[in-house]
PAPAVO-829696 format. One record per residue (C-alpha): residue in one letter; x, y, z. Coordinates in steps of 0.02 Angstrom, whole numbers, plus 50000, padded with zeros to 5 digits. Layout:
PAPAVO-829696
AXYZ
...
end
This chain:
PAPAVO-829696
X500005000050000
X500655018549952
X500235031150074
X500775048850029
X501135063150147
X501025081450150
X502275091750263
X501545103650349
X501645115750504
X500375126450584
X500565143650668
X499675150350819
X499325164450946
X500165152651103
X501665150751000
X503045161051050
X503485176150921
X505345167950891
X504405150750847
X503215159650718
X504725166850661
X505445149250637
X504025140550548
X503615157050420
X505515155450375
X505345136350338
X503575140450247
X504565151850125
X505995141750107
X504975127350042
X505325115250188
X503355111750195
X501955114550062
X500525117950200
X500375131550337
X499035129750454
X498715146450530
X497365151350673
X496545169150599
X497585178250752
X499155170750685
X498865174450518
X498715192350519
X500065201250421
X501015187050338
X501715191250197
X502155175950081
X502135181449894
X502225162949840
X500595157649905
X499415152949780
X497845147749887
X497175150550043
X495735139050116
X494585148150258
X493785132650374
X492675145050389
X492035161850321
X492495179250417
X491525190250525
X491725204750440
X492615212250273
X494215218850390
X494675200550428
X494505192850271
X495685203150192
X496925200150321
X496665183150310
X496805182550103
X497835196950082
X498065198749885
X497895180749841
X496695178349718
X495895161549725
X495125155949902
X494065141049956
X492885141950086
X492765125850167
end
């Protein structure tokens, strides 16, 4: 049997700042495909090779969508 795996990390408001840090700089080096991010965590990243960002859920109000999306055009709501 082939079983495939993604690498992934997640980011989130109880993680120290330096450990954010850490993972963002792994995200952009290409060390994992997937970042999980909480919406407090995922204010104000800025990773121009993103292509897609999944919500779990929609946002409460227009302000926090477009922190969550920034400027990447498509998004799936899940």
């Amino acid at each position: 049997m082939f079983h495939s795996f993604l690498a992934a990390a997640a980011i989130h408001g109880d993680l120290l700042q330096g450990e954010r840090d850490r993972v963002i700089k792994e995200f952009k080096k290409g060390t994992f495909k997937v970042l999980v991010a909480t919406d407090v965590a995922s204010r104000g990243l800025d990773i121009t090779s993103v292509k897609t960002v999944v919500n779990f859920e929609a946002a409460r109000d227009i302000d926090s969508h477009v922190h969550r999306i920034g400027t990447v055009p498509p998004f799936l709501f899940c």
